[in-house]
C-alpha positions, -999 to +999 in steps of 0.1 A: -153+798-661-179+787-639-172+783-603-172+753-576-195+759-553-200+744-514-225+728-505-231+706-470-237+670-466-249+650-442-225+620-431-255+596-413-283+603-442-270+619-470-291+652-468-277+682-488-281+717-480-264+747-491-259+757-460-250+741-425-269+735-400-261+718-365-288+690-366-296+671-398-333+682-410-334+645-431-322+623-401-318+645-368-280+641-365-263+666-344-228+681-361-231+656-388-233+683-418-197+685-436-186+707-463-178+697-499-170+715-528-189+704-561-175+710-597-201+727-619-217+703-649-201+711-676-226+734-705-240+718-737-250+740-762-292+735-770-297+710-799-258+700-804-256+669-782-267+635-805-283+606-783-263+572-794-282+543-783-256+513-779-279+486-761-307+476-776-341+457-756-338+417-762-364+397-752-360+381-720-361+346-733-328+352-756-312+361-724-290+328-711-285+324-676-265+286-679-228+305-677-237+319-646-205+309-626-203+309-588-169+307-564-171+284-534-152+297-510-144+267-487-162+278-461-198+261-464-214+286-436-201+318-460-214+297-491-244+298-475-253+332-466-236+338-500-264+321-518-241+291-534-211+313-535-192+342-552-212+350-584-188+364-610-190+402-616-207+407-584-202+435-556-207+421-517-210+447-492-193+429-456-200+453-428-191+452-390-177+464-361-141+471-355-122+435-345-157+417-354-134+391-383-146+409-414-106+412-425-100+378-413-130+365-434-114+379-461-078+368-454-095+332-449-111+321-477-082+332-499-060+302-492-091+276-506-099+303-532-059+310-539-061+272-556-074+283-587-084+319-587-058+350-590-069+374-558-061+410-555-059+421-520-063+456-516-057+478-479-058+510-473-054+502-435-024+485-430+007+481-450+017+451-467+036+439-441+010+438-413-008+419-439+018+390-441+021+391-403-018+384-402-018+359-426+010+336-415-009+334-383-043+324-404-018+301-423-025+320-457+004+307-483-011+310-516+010+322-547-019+336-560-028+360-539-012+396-544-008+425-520-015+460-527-016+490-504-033+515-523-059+541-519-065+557-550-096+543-568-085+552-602-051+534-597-069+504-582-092+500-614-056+505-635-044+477-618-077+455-622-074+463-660-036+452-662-032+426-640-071+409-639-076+391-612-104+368-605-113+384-575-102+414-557-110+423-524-113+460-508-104+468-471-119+490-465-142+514-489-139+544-466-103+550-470-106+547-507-108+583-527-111+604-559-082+626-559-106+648-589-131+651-560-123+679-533-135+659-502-117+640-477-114+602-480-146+588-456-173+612-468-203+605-484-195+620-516-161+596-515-176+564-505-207+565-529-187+579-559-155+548-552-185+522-550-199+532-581-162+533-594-160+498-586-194+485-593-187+499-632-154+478-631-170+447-619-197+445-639-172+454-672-145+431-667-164+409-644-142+407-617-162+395-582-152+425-558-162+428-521-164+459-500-153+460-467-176+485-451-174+503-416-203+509-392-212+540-376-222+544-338-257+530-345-244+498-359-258+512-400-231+507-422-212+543-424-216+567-453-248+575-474-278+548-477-274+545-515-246+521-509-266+494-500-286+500-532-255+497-552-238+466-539-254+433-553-251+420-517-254+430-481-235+407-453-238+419-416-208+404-390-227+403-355-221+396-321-200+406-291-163+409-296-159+398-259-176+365-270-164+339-295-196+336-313-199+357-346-227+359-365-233+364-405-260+378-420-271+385-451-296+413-458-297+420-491-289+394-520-295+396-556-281+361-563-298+341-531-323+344-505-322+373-477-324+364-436-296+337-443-273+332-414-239+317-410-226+309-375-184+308-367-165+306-337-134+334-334-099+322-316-063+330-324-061+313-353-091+328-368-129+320-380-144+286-373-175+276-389-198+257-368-220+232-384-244+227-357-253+264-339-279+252-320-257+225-300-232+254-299-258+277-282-274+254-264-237+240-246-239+249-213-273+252-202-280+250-168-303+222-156-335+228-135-331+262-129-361+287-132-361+316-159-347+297-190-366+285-219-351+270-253-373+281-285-367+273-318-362+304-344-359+304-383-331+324-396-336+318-439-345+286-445-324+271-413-341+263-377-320+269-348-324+266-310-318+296-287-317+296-250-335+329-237-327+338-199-354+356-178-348+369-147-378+392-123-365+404-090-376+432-063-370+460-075-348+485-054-357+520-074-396+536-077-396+528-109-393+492-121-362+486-145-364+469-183-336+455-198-333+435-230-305+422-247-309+401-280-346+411-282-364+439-290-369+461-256-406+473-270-414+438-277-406+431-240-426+457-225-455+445-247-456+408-234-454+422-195-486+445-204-502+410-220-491+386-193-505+415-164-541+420-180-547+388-197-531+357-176-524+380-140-488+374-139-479+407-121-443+423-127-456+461-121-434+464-092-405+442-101-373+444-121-376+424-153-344+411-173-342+393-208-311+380-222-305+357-252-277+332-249-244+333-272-251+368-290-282+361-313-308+386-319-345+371-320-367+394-343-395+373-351-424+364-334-420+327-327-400+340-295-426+356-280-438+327-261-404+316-250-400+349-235-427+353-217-425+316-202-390+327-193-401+356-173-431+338-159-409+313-148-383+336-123-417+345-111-429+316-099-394+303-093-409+271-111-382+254-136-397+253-172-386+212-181-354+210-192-367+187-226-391+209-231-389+233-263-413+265-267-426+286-297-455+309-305-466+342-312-482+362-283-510+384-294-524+413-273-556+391-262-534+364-245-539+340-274-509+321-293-511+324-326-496+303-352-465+306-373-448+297-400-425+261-407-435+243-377-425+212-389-389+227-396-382+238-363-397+206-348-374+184-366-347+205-353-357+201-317-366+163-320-326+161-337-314+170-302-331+152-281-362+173-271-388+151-259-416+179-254-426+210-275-452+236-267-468+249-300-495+268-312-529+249-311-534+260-347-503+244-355-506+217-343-538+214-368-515+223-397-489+194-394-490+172-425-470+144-400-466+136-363-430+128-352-427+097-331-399+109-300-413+141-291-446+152-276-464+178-292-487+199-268-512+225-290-520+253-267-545+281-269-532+309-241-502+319-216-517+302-188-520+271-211-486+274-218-465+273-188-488+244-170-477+225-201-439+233-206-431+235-164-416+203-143-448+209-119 
């Protein structure tokens, strides 16, 4: 009889070895290599095995789409980022955090979806009672949703055959396990071998299952990368627990678009979605004060206004600090080189801060101008108007260049009362209409930029 042998497995990346090493040669982790023990395939004998083929190739026009059944979940923002909703027989991936609301999503949305769906709640974390505790807080009363504390895949899939639910929810996939496999509960072997256990039940009974999914220390979602590549969905819960505002995002979706965000508010008596996030965001802004600038972003197909903060001081050190938060440091450091050689705003020997109000990270482009009027702004100590609106992409020659769904994000700023935008010139050329109660100024550089967005 053929024996198990041990092999070693990287818990960041995936890599296996057959032997350990201290730093991961696939990612670069330090003590991330664990050891597993993997049961030997078992032997055919040569020309005995008979290939059955049970699906056949159809063409794709025989192929009917029109029972393709989605769950609203009562939650418009979720719906959303969701694509339209649940789609049934499909496998979402929510990741976050500790105490970021992915459980209280979850808890949520099964008193609208308890009205005429059977739920199966499944924890591995907490026991049942914990459970009921947290839910009579959310105000969670449904009949039809059913408690089970359970951590054996195969007995969870039992239960999904017997009982069949129309949807079942995990919490969390990294305390699920194979008892057949001889890993602990939480390793890469565990996680990616339960998710395909449930992905094969989902798509067979067609059952809508989501995931519940820890993060590492990097904020990637914890176990090996093929997870992502399994689930039909990807949803990422951001923000700062320490701040009411969270964030959801969707990066992967097989059933809707990608980038789409969904914006809630956290108290004690749970998630909040808010309807209008750039109001939200913008609540609170202080009124001719240098080193804020509002610019308008595109998160999916939505606009929404963000208030970046820019502060440049002495600095007190021999080398100058950087700090970013809510935009991408590099990115920073790449507009100061810009705004020193091409427009002769100096910040060589000074202390430069960025900061994006309410917990949103900028990743596009379109900020780039904001920023930079931000930061030019503490450095003048000139106000930038406070109906004034700013968006553009900063390239290395000190031009603006254009971007993409101007008209979008100008509607959104004219909506609240923005009297003023600052916009590409080349955008400007490529409006198809002019609104009538804001002022659209096309400009061509930095320079051109803040003389048109300050109060001077």
């Amino acid at each position: 009889m053929a024996k198990s042998k041990s092999i070693y497995i990287c818990s960041e990346c995936g890599f296996e070895s057959a032997k350990w090493y201290g730093k991961c040669p696939g990612c670069g982790q330090w003590n991330s290599m664990n050891e597993e023990f993997r049961e030997p395939a078992a032997s055919k004998n040569a020309g005995t095995s008979v290939v059955h083929s049970l699906n056949k190739p159809i063409s794709i026009n025989e192929i009917s789409t029109t029972d393709e059944e989605r769950y609203h979940t009562g939650l418009s923002e979720l719906d959303r980022v969701l694509g339209g909703g649940i789609v049934k027989g499909s496998l979402i991936l929510i990741s976050g955090e500790p105490g970021i609301g992915k459980s209280t999503i979850l808890l949520q949305i099964c008193e609208y979806l308890g009205r005429s769906l059977k739920i199966l709640y499944v924890s591995g974390e907490e026991s049942s009672r914990q459970i009921k505790l947290r839910a009579a807080r959310l105000g969670v009363k449904s009949e039809n949703l059913y408690i089970l504390t359970e951590t054996d895949v195969q007995c969870v899939i039992e239960q999904m055959r017997t009982h069949k639910p129309d949807l079942v929810m995990i919490d969390s996939i990294q305390t699920m396990n194979y008892i057949d496999l001889n890993s602990s509960p939480g390793s890469v072997t565990q996680v990616r071998e339960c998710t395909n256990a449930y992905m094969r039940a989902a798509k067979s009974l067609e059952i809508p299952t989501i995931l519940v999914g820890h993060v590492n220390k990097d904020g990637a979602i914890a176990g090996p990368k093929v997870l992502e590549h399994i689930v039909d969905a990807v949803l990422y819960f951001e923000g700062d627990r320490q701040m009411s505002y969270r964030i959801l995002r969707a990066v992967k979706n097989r059933y809707g678009s990608t980038n789409e965000i969904g914006v809630f508010d956290m108290d004690d008596q749970g998630l909040h979605q808010v309807d209008n996030p750039s109001l939200a965001l913008l609540s609170g802004r202080p009124k001719h004060v240098s080193g804020t600038c509002v610019t308008s972003i595109l998160e999916g197909s939505r606009p929404i206004l963000a208030e970046i903060q820019g502060l440049a001081t002495t600095t007190g050190f021999g080398n100058p600090r950087r700090m970013s938060t809510g935009f991408d440091y590099n990115r920073m450091s790449l507009l100061l080189a810009v705004l020193e050689k091409r427009a002769g705003f100096y910040f060589s020997n000074l202390d430069a801060y960025i900061n994006v109000v309410g917990g949103l990270r900028l990743d596009e482009p379109a900020a780039d101008l904001a920023v930079a009027m931000a930061l030019v702004s503490s450095l003048k100590d000139v106000p930038i108007s406070d109906n004034a609106i700013v968006f553009g992409e900063i390239g290395l020659a000190g031009e603006i260049r254009s971007v993409t769904h101007a008209e979008a994000r100008i509607n959104e700023a004219e909506r609240l009362g923005f009297t003023k935008c600052i916009l590409p010139y080349h955008s400007l050329k490529q409006l198809h209409s002019q609104p009538k109660s804001i002022r659209l100024i096309g400009v061509k550089n930095v320079r051109e930029a803040f003389e048109a967005s300050s109060d001077l």
